[in-house]
C-alpha positions in Angstrom: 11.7 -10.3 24.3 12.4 -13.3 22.5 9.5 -16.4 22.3 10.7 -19.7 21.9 7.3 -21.5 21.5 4.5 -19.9 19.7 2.0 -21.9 18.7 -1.2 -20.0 17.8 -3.2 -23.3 16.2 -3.2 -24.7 19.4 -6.1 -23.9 21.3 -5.0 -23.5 24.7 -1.7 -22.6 24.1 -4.3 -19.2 22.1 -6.8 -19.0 24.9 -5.4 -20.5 28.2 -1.9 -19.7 27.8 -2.4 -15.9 26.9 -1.4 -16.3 23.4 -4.1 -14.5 21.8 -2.9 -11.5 24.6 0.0 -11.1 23.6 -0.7 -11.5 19.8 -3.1 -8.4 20.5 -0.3 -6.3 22.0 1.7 -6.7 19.1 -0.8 -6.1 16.9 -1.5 -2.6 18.6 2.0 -1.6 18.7 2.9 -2.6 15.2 -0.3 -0.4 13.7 0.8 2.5 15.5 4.5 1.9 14.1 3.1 0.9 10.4 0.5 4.2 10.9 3.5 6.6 11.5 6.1 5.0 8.8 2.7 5.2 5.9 2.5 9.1 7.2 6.1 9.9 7.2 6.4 8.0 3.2 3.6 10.2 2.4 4.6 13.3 4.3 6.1 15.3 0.5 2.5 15.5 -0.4 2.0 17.9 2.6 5.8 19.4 2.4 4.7 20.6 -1.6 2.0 22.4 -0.4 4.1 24.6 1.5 6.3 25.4 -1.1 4.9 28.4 -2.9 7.2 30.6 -5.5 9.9 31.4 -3.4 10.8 28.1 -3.3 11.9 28.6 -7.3 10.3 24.5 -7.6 7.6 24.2 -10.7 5.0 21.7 -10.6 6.9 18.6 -13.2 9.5 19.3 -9.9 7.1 19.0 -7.6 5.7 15.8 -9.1 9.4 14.6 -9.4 10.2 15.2 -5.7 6.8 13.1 -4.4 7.6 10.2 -7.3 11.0 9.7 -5.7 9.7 9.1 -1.9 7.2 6.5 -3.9 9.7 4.8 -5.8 11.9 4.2 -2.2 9.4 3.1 -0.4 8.5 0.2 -2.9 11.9 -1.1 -3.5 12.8 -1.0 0.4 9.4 -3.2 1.1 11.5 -6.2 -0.4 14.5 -6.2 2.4 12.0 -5.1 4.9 10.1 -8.4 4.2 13.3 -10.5 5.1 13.8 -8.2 7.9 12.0 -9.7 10.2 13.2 -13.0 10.4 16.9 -11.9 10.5 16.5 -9.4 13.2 12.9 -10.3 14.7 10.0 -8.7 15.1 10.4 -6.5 17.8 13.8 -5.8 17.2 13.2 -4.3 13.8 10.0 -2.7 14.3 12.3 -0.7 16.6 14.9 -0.3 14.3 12.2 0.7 11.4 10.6 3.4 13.5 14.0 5.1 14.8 14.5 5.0 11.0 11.9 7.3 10.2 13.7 10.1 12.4 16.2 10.8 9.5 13.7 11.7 6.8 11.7 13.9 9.0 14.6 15.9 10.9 16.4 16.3 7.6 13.1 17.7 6.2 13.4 19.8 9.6 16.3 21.0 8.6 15.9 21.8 5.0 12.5 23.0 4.6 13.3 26.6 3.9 13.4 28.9 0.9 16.6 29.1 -1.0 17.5 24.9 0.0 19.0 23.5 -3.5 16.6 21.0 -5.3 19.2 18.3 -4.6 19.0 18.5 -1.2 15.0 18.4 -1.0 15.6 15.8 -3.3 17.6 14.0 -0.8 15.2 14.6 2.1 12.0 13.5 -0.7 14.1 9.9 -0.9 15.0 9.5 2.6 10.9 9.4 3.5 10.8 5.9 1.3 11.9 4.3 4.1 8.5 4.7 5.5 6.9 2.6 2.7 8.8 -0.3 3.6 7.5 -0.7 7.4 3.9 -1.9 5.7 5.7 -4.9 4.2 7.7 -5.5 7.8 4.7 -5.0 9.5 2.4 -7.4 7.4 5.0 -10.2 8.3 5.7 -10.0 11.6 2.0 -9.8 12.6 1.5 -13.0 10.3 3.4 -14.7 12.5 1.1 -13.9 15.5 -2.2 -15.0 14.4 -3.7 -18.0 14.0 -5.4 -18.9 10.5 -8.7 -18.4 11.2 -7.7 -14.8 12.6 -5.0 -14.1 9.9 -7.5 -11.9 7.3 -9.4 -9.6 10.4 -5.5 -8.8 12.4 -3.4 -8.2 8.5 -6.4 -6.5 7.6 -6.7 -4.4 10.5 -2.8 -4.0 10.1 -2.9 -2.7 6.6 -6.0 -0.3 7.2 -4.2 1.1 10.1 -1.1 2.0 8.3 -3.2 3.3 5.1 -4.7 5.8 7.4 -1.5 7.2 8.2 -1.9 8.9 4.3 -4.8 11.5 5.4 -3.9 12.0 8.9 -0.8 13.6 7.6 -2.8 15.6 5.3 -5.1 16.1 7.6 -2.3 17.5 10.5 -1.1 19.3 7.0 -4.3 21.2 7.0 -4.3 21.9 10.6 -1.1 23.9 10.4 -2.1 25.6 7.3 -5.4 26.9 8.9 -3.2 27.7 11.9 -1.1 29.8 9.4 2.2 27.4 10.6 5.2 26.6 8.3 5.9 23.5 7.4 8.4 22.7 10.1 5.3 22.6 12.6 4.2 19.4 10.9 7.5 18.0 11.1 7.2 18.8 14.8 4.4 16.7 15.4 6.0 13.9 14.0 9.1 13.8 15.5 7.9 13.2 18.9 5.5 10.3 17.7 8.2 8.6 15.9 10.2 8.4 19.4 6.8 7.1 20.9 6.6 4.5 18.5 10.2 2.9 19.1 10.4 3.2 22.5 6.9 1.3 22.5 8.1 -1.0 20.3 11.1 -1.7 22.6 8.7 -1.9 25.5 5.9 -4.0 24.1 6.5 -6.1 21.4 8.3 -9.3 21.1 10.3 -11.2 18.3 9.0 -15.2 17.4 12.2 -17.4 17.7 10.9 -20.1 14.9 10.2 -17.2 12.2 12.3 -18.1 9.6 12.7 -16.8 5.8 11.4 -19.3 3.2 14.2 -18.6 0.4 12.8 -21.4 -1.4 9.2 -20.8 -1.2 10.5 -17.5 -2.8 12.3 -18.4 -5.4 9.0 -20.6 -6.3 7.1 -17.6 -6.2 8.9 -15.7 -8.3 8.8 -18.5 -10.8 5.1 -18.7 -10.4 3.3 -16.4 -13.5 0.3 -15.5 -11.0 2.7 -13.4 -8.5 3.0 -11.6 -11.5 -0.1 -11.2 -13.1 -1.3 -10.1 -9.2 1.5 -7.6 -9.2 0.0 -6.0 -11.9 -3.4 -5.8 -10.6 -1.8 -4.6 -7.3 -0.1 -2.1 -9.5 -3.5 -0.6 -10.4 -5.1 -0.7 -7.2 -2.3 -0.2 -4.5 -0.7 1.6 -6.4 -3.2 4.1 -7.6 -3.9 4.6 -3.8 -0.3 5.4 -2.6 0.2 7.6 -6.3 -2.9 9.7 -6.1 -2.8 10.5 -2.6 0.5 11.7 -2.7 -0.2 14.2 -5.8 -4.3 14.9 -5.4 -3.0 18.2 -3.3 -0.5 19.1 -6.1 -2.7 18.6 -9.4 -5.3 20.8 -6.8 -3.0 23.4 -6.7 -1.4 23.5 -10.2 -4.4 22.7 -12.1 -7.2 24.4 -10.7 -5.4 27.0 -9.2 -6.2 26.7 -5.0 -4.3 28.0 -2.7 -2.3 25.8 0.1 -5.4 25.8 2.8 -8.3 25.2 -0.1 -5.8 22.0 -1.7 -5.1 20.7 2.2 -9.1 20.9 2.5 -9.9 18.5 0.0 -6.4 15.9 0.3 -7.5 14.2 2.9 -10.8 12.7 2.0 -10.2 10.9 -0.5 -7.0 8.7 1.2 -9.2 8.2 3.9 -12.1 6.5 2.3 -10.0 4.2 0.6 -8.4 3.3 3.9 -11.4 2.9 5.6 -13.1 1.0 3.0 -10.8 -1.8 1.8 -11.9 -4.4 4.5 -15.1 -4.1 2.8 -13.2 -5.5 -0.7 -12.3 -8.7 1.1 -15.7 -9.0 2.5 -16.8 -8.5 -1.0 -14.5 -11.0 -2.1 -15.6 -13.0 0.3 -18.6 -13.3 -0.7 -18.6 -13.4 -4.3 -15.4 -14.1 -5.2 -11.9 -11.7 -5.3 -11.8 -12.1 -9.3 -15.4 -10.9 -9.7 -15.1 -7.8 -7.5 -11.9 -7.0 -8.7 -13.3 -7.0 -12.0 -16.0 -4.9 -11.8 -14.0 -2.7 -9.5 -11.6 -1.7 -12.1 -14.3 -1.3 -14.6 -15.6 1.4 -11.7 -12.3 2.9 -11.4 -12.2 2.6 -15.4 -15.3 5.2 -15.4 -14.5 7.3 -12.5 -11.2 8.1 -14.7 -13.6 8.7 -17.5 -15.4 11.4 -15.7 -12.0 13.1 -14.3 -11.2 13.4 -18.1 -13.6 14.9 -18.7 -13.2 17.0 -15.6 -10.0 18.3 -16.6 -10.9 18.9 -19.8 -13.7 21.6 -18.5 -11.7 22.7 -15.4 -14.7 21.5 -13.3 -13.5 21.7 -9.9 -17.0 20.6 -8.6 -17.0 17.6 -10.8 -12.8 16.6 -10.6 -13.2 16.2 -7.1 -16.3 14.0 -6.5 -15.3 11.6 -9.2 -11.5 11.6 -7.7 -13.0 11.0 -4.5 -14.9 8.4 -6.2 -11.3 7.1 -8.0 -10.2 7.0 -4.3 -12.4 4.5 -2.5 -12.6 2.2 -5.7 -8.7 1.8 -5.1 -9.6 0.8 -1.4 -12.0 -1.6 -2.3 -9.8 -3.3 -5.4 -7.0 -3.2 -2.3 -9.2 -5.3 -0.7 -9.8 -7.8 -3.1 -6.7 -8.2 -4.9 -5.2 -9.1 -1.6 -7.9 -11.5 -1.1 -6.7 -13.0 -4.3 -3.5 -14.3 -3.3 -4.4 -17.0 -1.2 -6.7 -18.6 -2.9 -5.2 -18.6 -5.9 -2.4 -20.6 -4.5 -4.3 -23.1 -2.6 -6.4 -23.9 -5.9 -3.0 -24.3 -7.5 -1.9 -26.7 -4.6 -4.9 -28.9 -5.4 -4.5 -28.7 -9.1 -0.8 -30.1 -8.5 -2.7 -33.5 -6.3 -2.5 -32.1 -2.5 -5.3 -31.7 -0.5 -6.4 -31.1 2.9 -4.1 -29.5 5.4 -0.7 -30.6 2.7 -2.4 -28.4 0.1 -3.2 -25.6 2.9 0.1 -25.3 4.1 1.7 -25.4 0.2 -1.1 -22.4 -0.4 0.4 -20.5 2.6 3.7 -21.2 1.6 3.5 -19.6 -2.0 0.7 -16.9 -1.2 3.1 -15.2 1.7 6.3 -15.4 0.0 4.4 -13.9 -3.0 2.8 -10.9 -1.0 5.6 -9.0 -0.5 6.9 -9.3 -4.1 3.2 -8.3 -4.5 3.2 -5.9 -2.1 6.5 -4.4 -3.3 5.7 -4.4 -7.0 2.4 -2.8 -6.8 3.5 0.4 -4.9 5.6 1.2 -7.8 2.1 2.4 -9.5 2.2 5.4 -7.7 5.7 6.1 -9.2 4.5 5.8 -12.5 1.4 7.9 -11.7 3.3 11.1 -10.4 6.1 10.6 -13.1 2.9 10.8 -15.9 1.4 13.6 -14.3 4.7 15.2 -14.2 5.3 14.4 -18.2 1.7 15.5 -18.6 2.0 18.8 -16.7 4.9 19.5 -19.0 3.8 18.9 -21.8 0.3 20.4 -21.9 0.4 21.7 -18.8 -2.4 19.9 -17.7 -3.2 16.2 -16.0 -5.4 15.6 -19.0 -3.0 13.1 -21.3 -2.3 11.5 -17.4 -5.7 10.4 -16.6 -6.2 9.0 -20.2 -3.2 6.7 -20.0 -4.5 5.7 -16.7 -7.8 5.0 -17.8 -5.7 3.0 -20.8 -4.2 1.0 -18.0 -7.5 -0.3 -16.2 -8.5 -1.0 -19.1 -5.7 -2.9 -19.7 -6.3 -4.5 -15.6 -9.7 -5.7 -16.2 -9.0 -7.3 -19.5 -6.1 -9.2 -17.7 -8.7 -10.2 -14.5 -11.1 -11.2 -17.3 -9.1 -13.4 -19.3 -6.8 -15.4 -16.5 -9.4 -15.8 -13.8 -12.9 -15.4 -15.0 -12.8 -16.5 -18.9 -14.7 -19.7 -19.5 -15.2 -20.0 -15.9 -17.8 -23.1 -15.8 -14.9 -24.9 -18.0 -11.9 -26.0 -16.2 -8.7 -23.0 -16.2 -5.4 -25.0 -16.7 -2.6 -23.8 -14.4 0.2 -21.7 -15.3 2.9 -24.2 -14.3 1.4 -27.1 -14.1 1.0 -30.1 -16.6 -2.8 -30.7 -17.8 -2.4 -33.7 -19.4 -0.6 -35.2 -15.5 -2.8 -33.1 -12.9 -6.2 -31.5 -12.8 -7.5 -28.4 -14.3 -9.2 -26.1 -12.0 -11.8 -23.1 -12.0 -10.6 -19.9 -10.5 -14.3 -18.7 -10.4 -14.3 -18.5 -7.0 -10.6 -17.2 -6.2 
């Protein structure tokens, strides 16, 4: 149904007048559809496993297949964002989830030996459309919550959806250890996604007065910091979505294990970075999003180290504790890079002269037009990583040259975290933007 007030600031319009009731019930019915649209986007990192030589697919194809449901699902995240405003929030979380039905009974339909690359091509690119309900999802529930609430609901939104990653790895290794084909997955998932619209339909409702900013967009894509974050979210977000679609794959090419022994390992990893990254905004929090983000990349920098050298000796032992490591550094830099955003652009909104609830509403302004550029922009990481571990596989026929260029590249991350937002930080930062010599500097120490 359609609201025509919503007013979550107001207290008892939130507490007497059932608003915080039925900002819960959307909230429950938009993780379940976010949870099914993160597994379906990832569901090519199960499919490869199933794919053994009759399938006539090497492993750069492999790669190339998981790389294009990755690159999809970022570019779709961008209309999805706008979606709910044009359609609202109910409306398209329906439309979303009956979405996800083509990817999955195409896969259905396909998933055989002797199918023609091009058409599991086809069926690989039709699963992006799963990436695209996190961004949806993030907005509509925005709407919803009040302030105060707005960090526990988007970050029990996200974390719900991220999970979607190892549950379908983990119903993956189910089937396997059932000795089921691929098409058993698929199965599963078909029936959920109906469960999921018809929910939707039945549960959720659409917020008349959500509107789309065009002009608080335009701002942020002016705005240097959306892209400075994009590239930080590049080497957190997108190192989640990237390794957890090809973990299984550079398990099974590299170090040789067989469907079941790959499926057993998959999981873990995606699932402690889910789990973990409300613990990077606490973190951040606490001690700041630019601190913790630094330091986290400087983790992730090492962790990379060690699957060097990993790879290097074909350590299985070794590859897979320090990936799993890899994995819940991701979650954590999630955490705090999102945490980020905000901050940075209220501190900008006081450098400019505002203050008080002017400056507030500015900050909200730019920081949620900016997240889903953000958001968009960052899961194009895991494109890049399956595309280099494709070129890498190729070339050497190993991951090695990958991992360095990925350790190059948080490198690269914390040097950039270092320099904008920590450098000098008892000095006053000027603003990208702004004019020191007509308004105040600021310190982004504790953004």
């Amino acid at each position: 149904m359609w609201i025509e007030r919503w007013d979550p600031e107001d207290e008892r319009f939130w507490k007497e007048e059932g608003g915080e009731r039925v900002a819960r019930r959307n909230l429950v019915f938009s993780v379940l559809s976010e949870h099914i649209g993160f597994s379906v986007w990832s569901l090519w990192s199960v499919m490869v496993l199933f794919m053994g030589p009759e399938y006539g697919i090497d492993a750069a194809g492999k790669f190339f297949l998981v790389s294009m449901a990755t690159l999809v699902g970022a570019v779709v995240r961008v209309p999805y964002t706008f979606a709910v405003a044009r359609f609202g929030g109910r409306n398209w979380t329906v439309i979303a989830a009956s979405l996800l039905l083509l990817p999955t009974v195409a896969a259905f339909v396909a998933m055989e030996p002797g199918t023609s690359y091009s058409t599991f091509m086809l069926c690989a690119l039709l699963t992006g459309v799963g990436g695209g309900n996190f961004a949806s999802s993030m907005t509509n529930i925005n709407s919803f919550f009040p302030l105060k609430q707005k960090g526990w609901a988007l970050g029990l939104n996200a974390g719900g959806g991220n999970i979607g990653v190892p549950v379908v790895q983990l119903v993956g290794l189910a089937v396997i250890g059932a000795g089921g084909g691929p098409r058993a997955v698929l199965g599963i998932y078909i029936p959920l996604i109906v469960v999921s619209a018809v929910c939707a339909a039945r549960y959720m409702d659409s917020i008349s007065s959500v509107r789309n900013d065009t002009g608080a967009v335009k701002l942020a894509v002016r705005d240097g910091h959306t892209w400075i974050m994009s590239l930080l979210y590049v080497g957190t977000f997108g190192s989640f979505i990237g390794y957890g679609f090809a973990f299984g794959l550079v398990l099974q090419t590299q170090f040789g294990r067989t469907p079941l022994e790959a499926a057993q390992l998959t999981f873990i990893g995606p699932l402690l970075g889910s789990l973990i990254r409300p613990v990077g905004g606490r973190l951040a929090d606490r001690f700041g999003g630019a601190r913790i983000t630094l330091w986290n990349f400087a983790g992730m920098g090492a962790a990379t180290g060690v699957v060097v050298i990993a790879s290097v000796r074909q350590s299985l032992p070794l590859f897979v504790c320090a990936f799993i490591a890899l994995f819940v550094l991701t979650g954590l830099g999630n955490g705090s890079t999102y945490k980020m955003i905000p901050g940075i652009f209220q501190a900008k909104a006081e450098a400019k002269g505002l203050a008080g609830e002017e400056a507030a509403a500015y900050g909200r302004r730019l920081s949620g037009a900016a997240m889903g550029l953000i958001g968009a922009v960052g899961a194009l990481g895991g494109l890049g990583i399956n595309l280099a571990l494709r070129q890498s596989f190729q070339t050497v026929g190993s991951g090695t040259g990958a991992f360095v260029s990925f350790l190059g590249f948080y490198a690269v991350c914390s040097v950039v975290t270092w320099a904008v937002y920590l450098r000098g930080q008892a000095a006053p930062r000027t603003v990208p933007g702004v004019d020191p010599q007509e308004k105040p500097q600021l310190s982004y120490a504790e953004v």
